[in-house]
Each structure stands twice: as C-alpha cells, then as structure tokens.
N, C-alpha and C positions, 0 to 999 in steps of 0.2 A: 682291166685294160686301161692304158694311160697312153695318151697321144700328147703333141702339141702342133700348132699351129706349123703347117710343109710337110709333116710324115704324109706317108701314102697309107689309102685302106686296102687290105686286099683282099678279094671276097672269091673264096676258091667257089668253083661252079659246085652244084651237085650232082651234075649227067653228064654221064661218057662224053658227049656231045659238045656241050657247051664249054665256052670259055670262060677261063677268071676275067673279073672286074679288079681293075684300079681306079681308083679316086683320090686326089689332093685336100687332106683336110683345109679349110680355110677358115675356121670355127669352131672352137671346144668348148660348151655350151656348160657340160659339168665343171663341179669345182675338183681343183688338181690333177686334170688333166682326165678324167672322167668323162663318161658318155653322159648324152649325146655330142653326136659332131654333124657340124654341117660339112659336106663332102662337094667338091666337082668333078664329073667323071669328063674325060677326052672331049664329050660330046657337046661341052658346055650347060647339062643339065646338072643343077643342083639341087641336092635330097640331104632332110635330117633323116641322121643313121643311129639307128642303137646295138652298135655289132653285135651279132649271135656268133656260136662257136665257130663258124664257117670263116672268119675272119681275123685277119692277126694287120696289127701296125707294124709299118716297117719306112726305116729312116728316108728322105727323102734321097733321090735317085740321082745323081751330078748332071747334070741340063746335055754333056757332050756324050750321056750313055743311052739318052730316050731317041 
C-alpha cells in the first residue's frame, strides 16, 4: 500500500450497520510512501494508522465534490 501526503483512507465498516470511515492522510511516516500514516478524520481527531485489509487509498476528493 502506497499513499502520499492529501489521498483519503478509506476504511469499509465490517457490520451491516455501520458506516465507512474517511480520513485525509496528512503524514506518511514510512519510506516511499509506506505505512504508517498519520490520518484526520472529519471529526478533527488524528490517529497513526497501519491499514489492514479493510482499507484501500484513494486520490484525494476535488473540495466542490465533498
């Protein structure tokens, strides 16, 4: 998994129930683009992340689509 600095994380739920997570990386902690990433989700909490499978990078979002 390879990010840079503005991708989004996105963290599909694991229950019927719940919703995915987005987060704006703002931190690529590994070298070349490797985990960990320090992440900020909507809420303004920031968490180092070490993606599990549940998770894919995707480019970041154009600002007049969110």
């Amino acid at each position: 998994m390879k990010a840079t600095v503005g991708d989004r994380l996105h963290v599909h739920s694991k229950h019927v129930d719940e919703i995915d997570r987005y987060a704006e990386i703002v931190e690529v902690r590994g070298q070349e683009g490797d985990p960990p990433y320090l992440v900020r989700y909507s809420d303004g909490h920031e968490s180092l992340v070490f993606p599990g499978g549940d998770c894919e990078i995707e480019p970041p979002r154009p600002r007049s689509a969110e």
